[in-house]
Every structure is written in C-alpha cells, then in structure tokens.
MARKOL-713188 format. One record per residue (C-alpha): x, z, y. Coordinates in steps of 0.2 Angstrom, whole numbers, always signed. Last residue first. Example, Ala and Ser with C-alpha at 12.3 -4.5 7.8 and 13.67 -1.06 7.14 Angstrom:
c1->+68&c3->+36&c2->-5 $
c1->+62&c3->+39&c2->-22 $
//
This chain:
c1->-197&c3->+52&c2->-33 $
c1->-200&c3->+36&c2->-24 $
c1->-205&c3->+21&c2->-36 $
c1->-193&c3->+9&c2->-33 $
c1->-201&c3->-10&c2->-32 $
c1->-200&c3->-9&c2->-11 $
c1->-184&c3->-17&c2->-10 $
c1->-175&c3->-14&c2->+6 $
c1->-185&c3->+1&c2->+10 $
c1->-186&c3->+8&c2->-8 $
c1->-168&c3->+9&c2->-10 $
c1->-167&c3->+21&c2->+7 $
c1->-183&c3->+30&c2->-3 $
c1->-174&c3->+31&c2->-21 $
c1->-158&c3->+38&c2->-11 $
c1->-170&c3->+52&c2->-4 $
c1->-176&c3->+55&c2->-20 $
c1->-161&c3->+61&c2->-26 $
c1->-156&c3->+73&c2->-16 $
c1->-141&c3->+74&c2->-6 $
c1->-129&c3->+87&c2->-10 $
c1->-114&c3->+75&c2->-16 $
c1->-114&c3->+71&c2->+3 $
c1->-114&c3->+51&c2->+5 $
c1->-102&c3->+39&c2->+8 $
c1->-102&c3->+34&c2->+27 $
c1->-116&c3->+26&c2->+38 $
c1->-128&c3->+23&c2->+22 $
c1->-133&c3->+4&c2->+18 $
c1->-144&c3->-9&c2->+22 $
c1->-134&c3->-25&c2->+21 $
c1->-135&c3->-37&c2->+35 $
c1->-129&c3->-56&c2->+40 $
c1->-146&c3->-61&c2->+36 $
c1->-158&c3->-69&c2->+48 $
c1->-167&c3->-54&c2->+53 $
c1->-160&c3->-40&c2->+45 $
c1->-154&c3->-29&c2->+60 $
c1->-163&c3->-23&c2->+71 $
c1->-182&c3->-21&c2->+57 $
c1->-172&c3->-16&c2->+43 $
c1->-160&c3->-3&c2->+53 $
c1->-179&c3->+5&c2->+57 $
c1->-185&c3->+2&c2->+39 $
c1->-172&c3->+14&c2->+33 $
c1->-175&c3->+25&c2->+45 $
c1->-193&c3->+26&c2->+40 $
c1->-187&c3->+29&c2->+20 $
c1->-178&c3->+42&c2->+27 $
c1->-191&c3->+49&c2->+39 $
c1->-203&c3->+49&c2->+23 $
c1->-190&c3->+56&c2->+9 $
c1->-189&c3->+73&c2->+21 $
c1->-175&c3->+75&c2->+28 $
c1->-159&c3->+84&c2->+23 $
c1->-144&c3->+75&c2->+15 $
c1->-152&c3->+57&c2->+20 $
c1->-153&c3->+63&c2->+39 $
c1->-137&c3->+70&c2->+40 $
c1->-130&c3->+53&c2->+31 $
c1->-138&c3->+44&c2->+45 $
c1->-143&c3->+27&c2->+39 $
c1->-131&c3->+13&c2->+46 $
c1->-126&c3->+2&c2->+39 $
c1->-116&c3->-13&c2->+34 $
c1->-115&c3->-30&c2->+47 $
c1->-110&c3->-44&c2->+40 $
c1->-98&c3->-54&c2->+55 $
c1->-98&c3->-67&c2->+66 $
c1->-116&c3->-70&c2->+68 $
c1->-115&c3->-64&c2->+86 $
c1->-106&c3->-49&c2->+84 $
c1->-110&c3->-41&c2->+101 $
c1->-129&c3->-42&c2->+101 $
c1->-129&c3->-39&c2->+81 $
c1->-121&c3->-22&c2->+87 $
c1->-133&c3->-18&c2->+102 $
c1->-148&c3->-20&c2->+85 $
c1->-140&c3->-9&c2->+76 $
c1->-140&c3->+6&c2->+89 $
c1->-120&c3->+15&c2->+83 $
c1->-119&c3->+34&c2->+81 $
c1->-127&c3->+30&c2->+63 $
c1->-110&c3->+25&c2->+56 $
c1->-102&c3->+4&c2->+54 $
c1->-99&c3->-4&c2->+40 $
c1->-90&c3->-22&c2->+45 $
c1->-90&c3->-38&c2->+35 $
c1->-81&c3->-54&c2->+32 $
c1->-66&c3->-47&c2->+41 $
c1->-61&c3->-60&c2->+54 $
c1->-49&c3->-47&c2->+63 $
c1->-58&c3->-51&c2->+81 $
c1->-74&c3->-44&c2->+72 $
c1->-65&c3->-27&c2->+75 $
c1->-61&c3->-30&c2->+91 $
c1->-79&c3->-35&c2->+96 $
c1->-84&c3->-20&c2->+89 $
c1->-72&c3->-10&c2->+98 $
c1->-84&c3->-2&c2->+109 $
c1->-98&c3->+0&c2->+99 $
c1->-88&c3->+9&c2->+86 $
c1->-100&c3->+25&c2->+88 $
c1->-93&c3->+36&c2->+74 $
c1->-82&c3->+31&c2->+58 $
c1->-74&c3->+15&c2->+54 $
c1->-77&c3->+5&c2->+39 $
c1->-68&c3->-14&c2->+39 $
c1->-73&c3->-27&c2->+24 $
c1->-64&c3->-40&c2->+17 $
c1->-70&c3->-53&c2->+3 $
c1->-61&c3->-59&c2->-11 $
c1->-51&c3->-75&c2->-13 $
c1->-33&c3->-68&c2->-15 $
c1->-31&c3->-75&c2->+1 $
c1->-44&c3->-66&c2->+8 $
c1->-37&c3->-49&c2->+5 $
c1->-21&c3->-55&c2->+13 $
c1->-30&c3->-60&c2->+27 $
c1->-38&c3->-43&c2->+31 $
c1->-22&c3->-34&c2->+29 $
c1->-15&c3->-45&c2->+42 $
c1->-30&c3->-42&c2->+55 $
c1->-28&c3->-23&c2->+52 $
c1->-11&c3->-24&c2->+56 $
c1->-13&c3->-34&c2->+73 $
c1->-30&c3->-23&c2->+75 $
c1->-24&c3->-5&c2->+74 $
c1->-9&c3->-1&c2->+86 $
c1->-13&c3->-11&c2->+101 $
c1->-33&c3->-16&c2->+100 $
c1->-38&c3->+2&c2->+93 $
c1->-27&c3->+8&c2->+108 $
c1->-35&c3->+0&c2->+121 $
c1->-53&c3->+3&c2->+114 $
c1->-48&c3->+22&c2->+116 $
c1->-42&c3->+33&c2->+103 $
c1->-51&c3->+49&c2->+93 $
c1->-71&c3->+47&c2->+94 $
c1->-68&c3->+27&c2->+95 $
c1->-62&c3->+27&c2->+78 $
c1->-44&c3->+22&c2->+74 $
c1->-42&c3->+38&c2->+62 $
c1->-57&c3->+32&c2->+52 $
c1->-48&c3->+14&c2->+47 $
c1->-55&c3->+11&c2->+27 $
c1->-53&c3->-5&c2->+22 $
c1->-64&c3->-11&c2->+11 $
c1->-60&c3->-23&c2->-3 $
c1->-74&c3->-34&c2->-8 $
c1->-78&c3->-46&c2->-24 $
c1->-65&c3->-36&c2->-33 $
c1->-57&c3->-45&c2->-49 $
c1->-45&c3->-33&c2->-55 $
c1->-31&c3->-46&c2->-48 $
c1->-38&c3->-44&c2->-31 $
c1->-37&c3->-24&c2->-32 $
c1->-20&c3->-25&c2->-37 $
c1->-15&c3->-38&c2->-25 $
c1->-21&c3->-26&c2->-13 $
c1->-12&c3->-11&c2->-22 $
c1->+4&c3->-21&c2->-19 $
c1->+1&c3->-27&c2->-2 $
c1->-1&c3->-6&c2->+5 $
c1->+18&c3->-3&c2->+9 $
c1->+17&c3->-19&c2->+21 $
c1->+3&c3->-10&c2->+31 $
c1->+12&c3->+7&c2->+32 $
c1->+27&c3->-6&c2->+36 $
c1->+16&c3->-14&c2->+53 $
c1->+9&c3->+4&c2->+58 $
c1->+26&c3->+12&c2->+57 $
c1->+33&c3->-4&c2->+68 $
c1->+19&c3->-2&c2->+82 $
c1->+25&c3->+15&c2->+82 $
c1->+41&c3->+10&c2->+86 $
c1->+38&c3->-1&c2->+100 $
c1->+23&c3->+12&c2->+108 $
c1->+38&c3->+25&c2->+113 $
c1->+30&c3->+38&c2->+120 $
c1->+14&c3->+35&c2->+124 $
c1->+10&c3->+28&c2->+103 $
c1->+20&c3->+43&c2->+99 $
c1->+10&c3->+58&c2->+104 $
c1->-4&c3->+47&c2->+94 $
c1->+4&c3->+47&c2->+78 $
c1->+12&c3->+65&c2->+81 $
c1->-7&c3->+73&c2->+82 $
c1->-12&c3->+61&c2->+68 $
c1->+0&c3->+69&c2->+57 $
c1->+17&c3->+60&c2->+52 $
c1->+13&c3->+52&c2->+33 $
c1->-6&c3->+54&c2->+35 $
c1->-9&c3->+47&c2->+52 $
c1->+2&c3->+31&c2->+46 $
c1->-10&c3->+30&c2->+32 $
c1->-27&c3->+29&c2->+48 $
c1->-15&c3->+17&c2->+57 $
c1->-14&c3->+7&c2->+41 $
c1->-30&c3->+8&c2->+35 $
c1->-34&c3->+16&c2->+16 $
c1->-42&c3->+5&c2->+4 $
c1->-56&c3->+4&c2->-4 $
c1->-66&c3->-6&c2->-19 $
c1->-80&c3->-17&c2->-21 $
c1->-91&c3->-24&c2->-35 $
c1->-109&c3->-34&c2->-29 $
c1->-119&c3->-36&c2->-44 $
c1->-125&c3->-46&c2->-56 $
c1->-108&c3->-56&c2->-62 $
c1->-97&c3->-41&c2->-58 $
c1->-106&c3->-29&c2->-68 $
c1->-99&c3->-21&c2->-82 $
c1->-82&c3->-30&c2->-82 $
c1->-80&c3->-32&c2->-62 $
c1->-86&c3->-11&c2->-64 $
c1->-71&c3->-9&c2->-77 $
c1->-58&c3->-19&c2->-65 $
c1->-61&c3->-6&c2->-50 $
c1->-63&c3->+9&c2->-59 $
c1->-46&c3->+3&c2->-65 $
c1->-39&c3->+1&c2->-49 $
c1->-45&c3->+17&c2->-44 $
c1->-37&c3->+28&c2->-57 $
c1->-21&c3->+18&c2->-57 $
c1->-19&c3->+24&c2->-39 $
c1->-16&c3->+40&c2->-46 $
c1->+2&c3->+37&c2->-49 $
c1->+13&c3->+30&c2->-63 $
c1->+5&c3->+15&c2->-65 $
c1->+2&c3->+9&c2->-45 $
c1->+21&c3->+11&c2->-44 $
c1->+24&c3->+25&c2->-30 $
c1->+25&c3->+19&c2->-15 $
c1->+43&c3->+20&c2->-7 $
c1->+45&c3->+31&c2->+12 $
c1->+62&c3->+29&c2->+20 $
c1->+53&c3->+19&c2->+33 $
c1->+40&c3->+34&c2->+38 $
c1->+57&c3->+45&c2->+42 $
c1->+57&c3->+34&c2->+58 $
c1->+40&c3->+41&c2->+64 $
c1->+47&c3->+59&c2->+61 $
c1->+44&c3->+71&c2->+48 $
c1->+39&c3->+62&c2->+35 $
c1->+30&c3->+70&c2->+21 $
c1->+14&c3->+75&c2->+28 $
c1->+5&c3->+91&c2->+19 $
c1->-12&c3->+95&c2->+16 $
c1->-21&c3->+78&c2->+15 $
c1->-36&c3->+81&c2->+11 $
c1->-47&c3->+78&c2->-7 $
c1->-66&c3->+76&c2->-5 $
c1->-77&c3->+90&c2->-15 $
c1->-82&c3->+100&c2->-26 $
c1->-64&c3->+111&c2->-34 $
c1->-56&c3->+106&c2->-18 $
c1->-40&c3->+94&c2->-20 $
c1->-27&c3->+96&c2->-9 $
c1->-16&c3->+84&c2->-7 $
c1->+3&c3->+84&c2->-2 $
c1->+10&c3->+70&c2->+4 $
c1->+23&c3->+59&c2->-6 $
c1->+20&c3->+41&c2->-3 $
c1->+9&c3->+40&c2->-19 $
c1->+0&c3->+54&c2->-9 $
c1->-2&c3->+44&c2->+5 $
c1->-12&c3->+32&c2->-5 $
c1->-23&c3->+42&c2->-14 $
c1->-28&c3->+50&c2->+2 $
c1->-43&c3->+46&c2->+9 $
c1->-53&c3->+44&c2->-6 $
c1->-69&c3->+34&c2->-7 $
c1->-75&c3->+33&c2->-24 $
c1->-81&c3->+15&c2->-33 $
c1->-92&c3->+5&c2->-23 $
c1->-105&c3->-4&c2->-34 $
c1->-119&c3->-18&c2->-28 $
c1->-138&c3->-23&c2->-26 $
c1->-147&c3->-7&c2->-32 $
c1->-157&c3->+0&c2->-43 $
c1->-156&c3->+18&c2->-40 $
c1->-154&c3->+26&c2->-58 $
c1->-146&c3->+13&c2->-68 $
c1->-132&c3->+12&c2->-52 $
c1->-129&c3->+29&c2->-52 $
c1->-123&c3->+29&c2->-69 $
c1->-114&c3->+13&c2->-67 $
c1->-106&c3->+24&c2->-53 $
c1->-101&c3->+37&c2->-64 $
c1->-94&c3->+25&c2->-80 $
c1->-83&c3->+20&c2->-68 $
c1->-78&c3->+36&c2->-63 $
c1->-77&c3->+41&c2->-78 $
c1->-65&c3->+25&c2->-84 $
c1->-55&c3->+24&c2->-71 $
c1->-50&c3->+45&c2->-73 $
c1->-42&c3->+59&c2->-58 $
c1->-54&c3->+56&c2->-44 $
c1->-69&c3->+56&c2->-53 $
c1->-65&c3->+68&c2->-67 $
c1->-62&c3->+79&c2->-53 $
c1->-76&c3->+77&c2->-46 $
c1->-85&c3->+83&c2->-60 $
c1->-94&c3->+70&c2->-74 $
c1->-114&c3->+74&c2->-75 $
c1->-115&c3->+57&c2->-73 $
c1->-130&c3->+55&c2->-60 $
c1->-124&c3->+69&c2->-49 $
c1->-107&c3->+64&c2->-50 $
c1->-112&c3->+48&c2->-43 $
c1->-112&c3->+58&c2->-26 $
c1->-93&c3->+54&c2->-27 $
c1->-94&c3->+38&c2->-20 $
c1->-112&c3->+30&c2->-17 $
c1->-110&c3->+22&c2->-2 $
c1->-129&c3->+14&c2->-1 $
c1->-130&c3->-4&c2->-6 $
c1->-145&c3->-12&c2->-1 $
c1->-149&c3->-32&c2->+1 $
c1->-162&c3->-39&c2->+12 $
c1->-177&c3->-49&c2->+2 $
c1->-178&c3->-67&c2->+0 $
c1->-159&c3->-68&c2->+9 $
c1->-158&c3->-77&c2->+27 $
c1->-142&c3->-86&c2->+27 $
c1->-130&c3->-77&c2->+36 $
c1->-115&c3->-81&c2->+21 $
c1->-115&c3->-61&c2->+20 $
c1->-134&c3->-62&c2->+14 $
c1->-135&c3->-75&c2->+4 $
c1->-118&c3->-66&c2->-6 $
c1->-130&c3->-50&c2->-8 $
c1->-145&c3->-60&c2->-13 $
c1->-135&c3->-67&c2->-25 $
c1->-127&c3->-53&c2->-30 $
c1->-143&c3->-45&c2->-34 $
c1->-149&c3->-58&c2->-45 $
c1->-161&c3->-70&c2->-38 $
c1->-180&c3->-70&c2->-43 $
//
C-alpha cells in the first residue's frame, strides 16, 4: 500500500492515485487533541508542532498544515494584534498610514519575531514526518498584507485612485515576504500556501484580482518553486470567477471554499491545477457525522476522478468541531477509520 505522501504526490502530478488523499485544515483545532492552548500555538514551534502531530495520530491522515494565522506577518511589520484568549488573532491596528508609508516599512528578522514560531513548526513536522506525509506551511498574500498595513478599506479607495501606486505597495508587500519564503524552503516544506482572503470574489471584482493580486501572486508562486517546493493559493468564498486567474499563476494547487460546485471548477481548470476542498466548515462544525461523511463523498464523486484532488475542509476549521465529524470527512476518502 503506498504511503501517504505518495498517494498525495500521485495525486497532484494528475495521475489517478489508488485511493484519493485527505487533508483537512487542521490549524488550531489541534488544540483539541494536544490539550496545548492557543496560545501555546501561536506563540511556540515546538507545541504547535507537537499539536498537529497530535491531531495527525488521531485522524490518520495524508498530510500536516501547521496554524493558519493571518497576521504573523504584519505584525513583524509593526501592526498591532490582538490575540483572543480562544481564538484566531486580528489585526487591531495598521501601521502605515498612507500607501507610501507602506515603503518605510522593515520586516522584523524571522529570529527576533514570532515568525520563528511558524518556521520551526514547519521544520519539526519535515523532521517527524516529511518522509510519510505531506508537510505544508502558510503565508500571507500580498494584496491580503497590504490590507493589513493600510486597512482594506484605504487598499481598495486606492486601487481607483491612483492604481500605479498601489500596484507598487502590492509588489514591495510581496518583496518584503522573500525571506520567510526562503525560510519556509530551507525548513524543508513540501508546500507553501499562500493565503490571499482579501482578494476574494466576495470583496473585489475578477478585474481587480487580475490587476492588483495575480502579477504578485504569480512571483510569490515562482519563488516558491524555485526552491523546489510546491505552491498552493487559498482564497475564501465562491472563487469561480477568478479561477482561471488563479490557475493563470502556475500554482501547483488551489484550495478553494464550499461557495464553489466542484465539479464547474474542474471544468475551468482543466488539469492545470490540484484542486483542495471543499467541505463546508458549517457543516463539519454542526452536522451530524452522516451528512459529513455524505458531503465528503459528494466532493469525492466531482472531483476525484483522475486525480488532480485532495479532499479536504473549505477553510481551517472551528476549534468547536467535534471530533467525530473529522474521523467521518477522513473516513470518506479512506474508508479504514472507524467513525466515532
């Protein structure tokens, strides 16, 4: 029987894998199998690492993410963060007040800021697992950090009014980001996903995505692969209509949310892409372990065929969800996980 990461590499090469591969976005919700606090997630590599390994023993899956969080990055660029005592970290306060202000802006060095935290999560999964299992890290988009350092209200008042400029903010938010990807690379990543919520089709139009988002997203996506590791682009909501932008970057994979019909999207991407999805996180947080495990099967049955899919969650999940819910999205793809 092949190894996980076997299947999972069969998979995202399009060859038809002997069983599909699962990897839900277990982030945070790890907590749950640790026993660490968020805090301890957010704040310590080796917790959080231990965390997801944690989750991993307990739901058999094909890979490990480690957290999402938004705004690591933009707080190494000086924004303020708040951090809820249970829950994902947001950006409280930008610290430019002006799109030119943005270039004044220094990262922190990843050691002396809480980036460290993810880049060592990222190297002690590699360490654990990487030869079994698929390991894969985040990183914030550059439209999406731009948001962050002037407000996503100013971003987009911006983009009418003078789009040269913000074209140039998007292009050095990207620039700012090449260490932590060399970062990530050099801690052995198989796949760095970049994480682009602020460019969903919910908040700009199609037009915009292609003008302020792609051209950077496209260079953050070759860098990755230059390094030899994979690249993987997440946007929230129904992405539909920037699909074919976003397979336009050449990013081995896209994860895309339950607003979008599985099998429109493998219409549109043509084999181009892996797609990851798309369980409805709702529906994992408050169904009943039949319609998950029958949701599950549905994204099975659009999408497997033929590879290019791993069955996955529509965005990390709530840190409420119960546990047997995850065992039945498992359960679809692998049918050897006894549903508790």
């Amino acid at each position: 029987m092949p190894r996980s990461l076997e299947i999972v590499e069969q998979a995202m090469q399009n060859e038809e894998p002997s069983r599909s591969p699962v990897i839900p976005l277990v982030g945070l919700y790890s907590s749950a199998c640790s026993g660490y606090s968020v805090s301890d997630l957010l704040r310590n590599g080796n917790l959080q690492a231990k965390s997801q390994l944690a989750a991993l023993q307990c739901f058999k899956y094909d890979g490990v993410f480690t957290c999402m969080d938004l705004t690591v990055e933009a707080e190494a660029l000086g924004a303020s963060i708040t951090f809820p005592q249970a829950d994902f970290p947001y950006v409280s306060g930008h610290p430019a007040e002006s799109p030119g202000a943005v270039f004044d802006l220094e990262m922190s060095s990843i050691k002396d800021a809480r980036l460290l935290t993810f880049v060592d999560a990222t190297r002690q999964l590699v360490n654990r697992v990487g030869r079994s299992h698929l390991v894969s890290t985040y990183i914030i988009g550059p439209f999406t950090l731009a948001g962050h350092l002037i407000g996503v209200e100013s971003l987009l008042e911006h983009a009418i009014e003078d789009p040269e400029l913000t074209k140039k903010v998007v292009n050095y938010c990207q620039e700012v980001l090449e260490p932590l990807v060399e970062a990530y690379v050099t801690a052995g990543a198989h796949n760095v996903v970049i994480l682009e919520p602020t460019a969903s089709s919910s908040i700009i139009s199609p037009k915009f995505f292609g003008n302020y988002s792609v051209p950077d997203l496209s260079k953050m996506v070759s860098r990755i692969q230059k390094g030899g590791t994979r690249a993987t682009i997440h946007i929230c909501g129904n992405t539909l209509p920037i699909l074919h932008a976003m397979c336009e970057t050449n990013a081995d994979a896209v994860s895309i949310d339950s607003a979008v019909d599985l099998k429109e999207a493998k219409e549109v991407i043509r084999g181009r892409t892996t797609l990851i999805g798309n369980v409805d996180t709702t529906l994992i947080l408050t169904a009943s372990k039949d319609n998950v495990q029958r949701a599950a099967e549905d994204c099975l049955k659009k999408a497997a065929r033929k590879g290019g899919f791993i069955l996955s969650t529509g965005c990390d999940m709530p840190l409420e969800t119960p546990n047997y819910n995850v065992h039945a999205l498992v359960n679809a793809a692998t049918g050897n996980i006894a549903v508790r």
